[in-house]
C-alpha positions as CSV (number, residue, x, y, z in Angstrom):
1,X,-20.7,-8.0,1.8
2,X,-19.3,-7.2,-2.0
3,X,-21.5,-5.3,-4.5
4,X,-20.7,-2.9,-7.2
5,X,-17.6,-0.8,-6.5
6,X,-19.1,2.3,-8.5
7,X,-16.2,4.5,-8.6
8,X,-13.9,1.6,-10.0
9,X,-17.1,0.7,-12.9
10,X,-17.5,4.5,-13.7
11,X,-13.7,5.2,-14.3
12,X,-13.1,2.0,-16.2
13,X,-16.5,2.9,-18.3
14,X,-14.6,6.8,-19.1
15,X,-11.7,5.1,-20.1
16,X,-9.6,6.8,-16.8
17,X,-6.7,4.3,-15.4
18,X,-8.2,2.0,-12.5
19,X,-6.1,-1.5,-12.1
20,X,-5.5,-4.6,-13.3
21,X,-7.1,-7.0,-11.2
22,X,-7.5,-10.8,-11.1
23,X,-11.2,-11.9,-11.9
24,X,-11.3,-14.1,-8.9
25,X,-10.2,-10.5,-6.9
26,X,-13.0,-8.3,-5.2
27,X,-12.9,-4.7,-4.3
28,X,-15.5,-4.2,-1.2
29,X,-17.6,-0.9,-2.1
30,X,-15.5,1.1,0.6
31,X,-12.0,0.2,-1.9
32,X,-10.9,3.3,-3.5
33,X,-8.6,2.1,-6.5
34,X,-6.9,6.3,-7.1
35,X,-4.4,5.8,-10.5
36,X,-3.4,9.0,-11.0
37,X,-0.7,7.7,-12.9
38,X,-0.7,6.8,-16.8
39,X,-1.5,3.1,-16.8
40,X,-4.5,1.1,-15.6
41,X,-0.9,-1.7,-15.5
42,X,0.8,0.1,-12.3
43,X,-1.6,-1.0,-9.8
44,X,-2.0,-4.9,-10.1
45,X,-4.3,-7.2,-7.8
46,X,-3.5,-11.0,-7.8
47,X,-6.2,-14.1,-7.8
48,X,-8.3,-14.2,-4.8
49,X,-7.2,-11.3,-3.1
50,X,-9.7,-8.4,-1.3
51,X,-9.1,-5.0,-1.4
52,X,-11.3,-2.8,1.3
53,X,-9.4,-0.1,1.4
54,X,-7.0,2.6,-0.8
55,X,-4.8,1.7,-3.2
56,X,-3.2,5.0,-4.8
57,X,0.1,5.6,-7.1
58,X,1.2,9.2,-8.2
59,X,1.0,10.5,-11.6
60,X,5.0,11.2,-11.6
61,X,5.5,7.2,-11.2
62,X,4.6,4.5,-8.7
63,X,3.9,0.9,-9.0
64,X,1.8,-1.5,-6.1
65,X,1.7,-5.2,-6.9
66,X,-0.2,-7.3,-4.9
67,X,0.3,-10.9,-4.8
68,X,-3.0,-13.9,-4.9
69,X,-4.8,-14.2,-1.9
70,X,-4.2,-11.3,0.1
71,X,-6.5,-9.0,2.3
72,X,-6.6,-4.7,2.8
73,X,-8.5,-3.6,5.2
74,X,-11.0,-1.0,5.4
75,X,-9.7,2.1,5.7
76,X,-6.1,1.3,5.1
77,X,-4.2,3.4,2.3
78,X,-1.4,1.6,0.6
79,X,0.4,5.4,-1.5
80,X,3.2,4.3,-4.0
81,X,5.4,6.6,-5.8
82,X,8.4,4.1,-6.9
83,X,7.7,0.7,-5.7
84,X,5.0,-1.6,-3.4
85,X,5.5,-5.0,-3.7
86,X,3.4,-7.6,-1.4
87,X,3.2,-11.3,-1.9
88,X,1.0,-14.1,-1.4
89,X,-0.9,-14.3,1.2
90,X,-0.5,-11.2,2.7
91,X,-2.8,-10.2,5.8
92,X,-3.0,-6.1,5.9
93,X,-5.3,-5.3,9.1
94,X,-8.0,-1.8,8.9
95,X,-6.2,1.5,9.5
96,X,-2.6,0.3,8.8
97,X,-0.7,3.3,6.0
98,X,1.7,2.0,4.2
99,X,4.0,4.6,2.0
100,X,6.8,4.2,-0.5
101,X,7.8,8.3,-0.2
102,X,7.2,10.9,2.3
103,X,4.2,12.0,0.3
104,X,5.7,15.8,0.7
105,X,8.9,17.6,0.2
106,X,11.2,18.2,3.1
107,X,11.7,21.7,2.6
108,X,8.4,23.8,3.6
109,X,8.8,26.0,0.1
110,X,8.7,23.0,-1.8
111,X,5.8,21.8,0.0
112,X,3.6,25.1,-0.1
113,X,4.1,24.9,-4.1
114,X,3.3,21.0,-4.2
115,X,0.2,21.9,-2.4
116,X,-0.9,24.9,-4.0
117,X,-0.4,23.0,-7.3
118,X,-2.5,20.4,-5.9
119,X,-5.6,22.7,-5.3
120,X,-5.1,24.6,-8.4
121,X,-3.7,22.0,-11.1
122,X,-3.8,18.6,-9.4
123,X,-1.0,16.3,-8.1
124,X,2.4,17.3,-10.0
125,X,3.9,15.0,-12.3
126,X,7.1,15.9,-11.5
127,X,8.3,15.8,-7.9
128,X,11.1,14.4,-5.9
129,X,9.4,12.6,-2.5
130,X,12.3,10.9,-1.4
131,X,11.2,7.4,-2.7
132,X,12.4,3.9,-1.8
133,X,10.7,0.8,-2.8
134,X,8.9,-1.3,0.0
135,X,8.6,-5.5,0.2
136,X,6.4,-7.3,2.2
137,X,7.2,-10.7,1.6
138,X,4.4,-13.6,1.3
139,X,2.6,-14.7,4.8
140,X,3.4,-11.6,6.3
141,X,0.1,-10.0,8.5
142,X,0.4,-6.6,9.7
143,X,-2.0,-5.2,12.1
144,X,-4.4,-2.9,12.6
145,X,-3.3,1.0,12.9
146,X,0.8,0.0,12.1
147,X,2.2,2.1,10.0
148,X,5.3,0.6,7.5
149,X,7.8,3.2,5.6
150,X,9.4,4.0,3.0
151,X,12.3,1.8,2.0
152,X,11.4,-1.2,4.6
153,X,11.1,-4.8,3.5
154,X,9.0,-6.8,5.6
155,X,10.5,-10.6,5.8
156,X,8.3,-13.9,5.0
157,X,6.2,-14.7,7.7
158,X,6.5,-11.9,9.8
159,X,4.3,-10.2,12.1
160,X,4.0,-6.8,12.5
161,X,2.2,-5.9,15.8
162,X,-1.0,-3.2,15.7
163,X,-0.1,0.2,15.9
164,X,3.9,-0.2,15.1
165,X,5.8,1.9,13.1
166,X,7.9,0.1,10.9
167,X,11.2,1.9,10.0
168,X,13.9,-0.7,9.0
169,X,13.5,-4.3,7.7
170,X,11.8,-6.8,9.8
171,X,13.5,-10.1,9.3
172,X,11.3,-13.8,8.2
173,X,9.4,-15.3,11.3
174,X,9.6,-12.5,13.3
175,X,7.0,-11.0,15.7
176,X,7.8,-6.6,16.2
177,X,5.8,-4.2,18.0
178,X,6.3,-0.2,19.1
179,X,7.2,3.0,17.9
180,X,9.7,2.0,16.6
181,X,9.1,-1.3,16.0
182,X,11.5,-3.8,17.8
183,X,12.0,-7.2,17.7
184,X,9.3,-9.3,20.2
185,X,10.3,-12.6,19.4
186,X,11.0,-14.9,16.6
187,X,8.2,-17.9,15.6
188,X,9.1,-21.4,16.6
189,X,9.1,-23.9,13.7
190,X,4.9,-25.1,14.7
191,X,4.1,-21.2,14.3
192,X,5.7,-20.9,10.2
């Protein structure tokens, strides 16, 4: 059921940076659209697509472009600091995290002044969180619970298995599943 996303109507209405969606896009009231960043332009939502869960870029940079007629599931968070870019088409089951960075710095000093920054100042602008961009290429579907980072692009038409954890690049019209993910099987021609 879609209503009134009120969190996305009461930033755009105070002028804070939300998205730039498609008109034919939807956010489901449990979407959380969090642009800490500069410009309502780095989180971009293509024609027909659904958002039900988080979509979140950094206020030091980070960029998510998602393609027409893709789904996010509730309760999934999508956290960009460089670079998310998904396709067309693009299936992204509830509970699946997909991350860009490592969302802290390695080195525990560095991470107990990030977060005491964040309770006292907000997030920092000016961070290093190891970031490398991520793909997932059109008519991809990733299930429920997997979790895909930084760095890894995810091949056109390939399926990522619920609950994997996706560290390197998953090739086109391929099935992977684990922790790591590894390599199932590869769709016949009547499965593409």
């Amino acid at each position: 059921m879609f209503s009134i996303n009120l969190n996305y109507f009461l930033r755009r209405i105070v002028g804070k940076p939300t998205c730039q969606k498609h008109a034919s896009a939807r956010l489901g009231v449990s979407a959380r659209i969090i642009n800490i960043g500069q410009r309502s332009s780095q989180i971009v939502i293509g024609a027909g697509s659904i958002i039900d869960g988080e979509l979140l870029v950094f206020p030091h940079g980070g960029q998510i472009a998602l393609g027409d007629w893709c789904y996010v599931g509730h309760e999934t968070r999508i956290w960009s600091s460089t670079s998310i870019e998904i396709g067309d088409r693009v299936m992204i089951s509830h509970g699946v995290n997909i991350f860009d960075n490592l969302t802290h710095p390695l080195s525990a000093a560095l991470r107990h002044e990030q977060f005491r920054q964040i309770a006292t100042a907000g997030h920092p602008s000016n961070i290093d969180l190891g970031e490398q961009p991520v793909r997932i290429a059109s008519d991809a579907w990733i299930g429920a619970g997997a979790i895909v980072l930084r760095g890894v692009s995810i091949g056109c038409g390939a399926i990522v298995g619920a609950g994997a954890v996706v560290t390197h690049d998953v090739q086109p019209w391929t099935i992977v599943a684990g922790n790591p993910a590894r390599l199932i099987r590869t769709l016949g021609p009547h499965e593409r």
